[in-house]
C-alpha positions in Angstrom: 0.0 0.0 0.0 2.8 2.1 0.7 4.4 1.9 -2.9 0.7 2.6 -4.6 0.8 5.8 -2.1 4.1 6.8 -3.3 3.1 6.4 -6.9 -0.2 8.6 -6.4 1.8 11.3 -3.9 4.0 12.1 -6.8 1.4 12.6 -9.5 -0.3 15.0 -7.2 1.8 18.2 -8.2 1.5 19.9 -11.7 4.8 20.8 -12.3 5.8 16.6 -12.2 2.7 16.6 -14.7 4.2 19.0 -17.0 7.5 16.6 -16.6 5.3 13.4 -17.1 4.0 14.6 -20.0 6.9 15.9 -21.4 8.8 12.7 -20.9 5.9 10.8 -22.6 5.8 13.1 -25.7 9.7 13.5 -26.2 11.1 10.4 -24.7 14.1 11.8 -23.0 14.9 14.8 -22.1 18.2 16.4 -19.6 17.5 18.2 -16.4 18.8 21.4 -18.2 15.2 21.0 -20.6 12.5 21.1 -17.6 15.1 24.2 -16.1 14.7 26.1 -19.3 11.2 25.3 -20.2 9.3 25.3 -17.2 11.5 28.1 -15.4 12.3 26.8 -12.5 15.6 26.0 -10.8 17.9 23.3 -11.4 18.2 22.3 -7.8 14.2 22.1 -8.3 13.5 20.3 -11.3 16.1 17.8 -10.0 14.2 17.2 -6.8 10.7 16.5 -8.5 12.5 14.4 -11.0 13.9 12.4 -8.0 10.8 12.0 -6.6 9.1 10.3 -10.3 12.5 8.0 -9.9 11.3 7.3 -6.4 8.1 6.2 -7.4 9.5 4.1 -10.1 7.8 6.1 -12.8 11.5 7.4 -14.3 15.1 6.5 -14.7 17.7 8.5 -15.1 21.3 7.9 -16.5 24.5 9.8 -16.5 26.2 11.4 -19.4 29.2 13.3 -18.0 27.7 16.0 -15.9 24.6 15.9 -17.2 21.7 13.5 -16.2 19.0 12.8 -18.3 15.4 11.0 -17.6 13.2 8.8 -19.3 10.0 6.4 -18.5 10.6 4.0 -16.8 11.3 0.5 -19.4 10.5 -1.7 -16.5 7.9 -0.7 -13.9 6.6 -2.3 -11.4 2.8 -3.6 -11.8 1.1 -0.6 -10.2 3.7 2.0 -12.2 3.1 0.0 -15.1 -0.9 0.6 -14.9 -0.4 4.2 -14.1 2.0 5.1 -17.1 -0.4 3.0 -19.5 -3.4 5.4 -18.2 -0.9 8.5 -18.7 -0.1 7.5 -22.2 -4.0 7.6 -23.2 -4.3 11.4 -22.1 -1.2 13.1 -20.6 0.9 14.0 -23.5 -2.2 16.1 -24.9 -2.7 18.0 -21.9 0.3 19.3 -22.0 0.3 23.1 -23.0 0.9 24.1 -25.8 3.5 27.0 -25.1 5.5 24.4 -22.8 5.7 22.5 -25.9 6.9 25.4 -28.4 9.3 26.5 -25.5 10.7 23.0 -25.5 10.8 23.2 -29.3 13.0 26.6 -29.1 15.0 25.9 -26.7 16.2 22.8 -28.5 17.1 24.8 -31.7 19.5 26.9 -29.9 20.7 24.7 -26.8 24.5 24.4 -26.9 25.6 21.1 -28.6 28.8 19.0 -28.7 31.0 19.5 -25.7 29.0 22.6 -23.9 26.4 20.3 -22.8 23.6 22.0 -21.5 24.3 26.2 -20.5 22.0 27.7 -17.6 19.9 31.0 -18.9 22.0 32.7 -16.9 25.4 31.3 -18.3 23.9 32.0 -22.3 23.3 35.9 -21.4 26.5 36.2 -20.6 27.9 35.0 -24.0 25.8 37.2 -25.7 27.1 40.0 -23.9 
């Protein structure tokens, strides 16, 4: 019961919606995307992510400094039934300006060896 708890605690907060649905319409996508796209912090995004890789809905994997997130491939039973359910409506509710902002931000994040640049760090190249 504790595990089905943990599942449903951390679908209760929008902003792991937005990341839920995101994942489920991209695939994979780095901590740097949900930083630049939903505007929040990167201490921040990494803690809600944590919690969907708690509740064995993600998994993560490192590339350097960098640590990106998926679906889970193998849930458990009960994350398993709540992903399928996702699938069937989640990556439509997703709005539509996250979507476009994700969609920028891809055309101009920093390839090759940067990696992924905060906001902050790009404004000051263009300076």
């Amino acid at each position: 019961m504790r595990r089905l708890a943990s599942v449903f605690k951390a679908l209760s907060d929008e902003t792991r919606l937005q990341m839920l649905g995101l994942l489920l319409r991209e695939g994979e996508l780095c901590v740097c995307d949900f930083v630049e796209v939903l505007s929040v912090t990167q201490s921040k995004a990494s803690r809600h992510l944590r919690y969907l890789v708690n509740a064995g809905l993600l998994q993560d994997r490192r590339a350097g400094i960098w640590v990106y997130f998926r679906i889970a491939q193998k849930p458990g039973p009960v994350q398993a039934a709540v992903l399928d359910s996702l699938r069937a409506f989640l990556p439509g509710q997703v709005p539509a300006e996250l979507a476009s902002a994700l969609k920028s931000w891809h055309k101009c994040k920093p390839q090759g060896g940067l990696g992924c640049a905060p906001a902050v760090a790009r404004a000051g190249r263009r300076a």
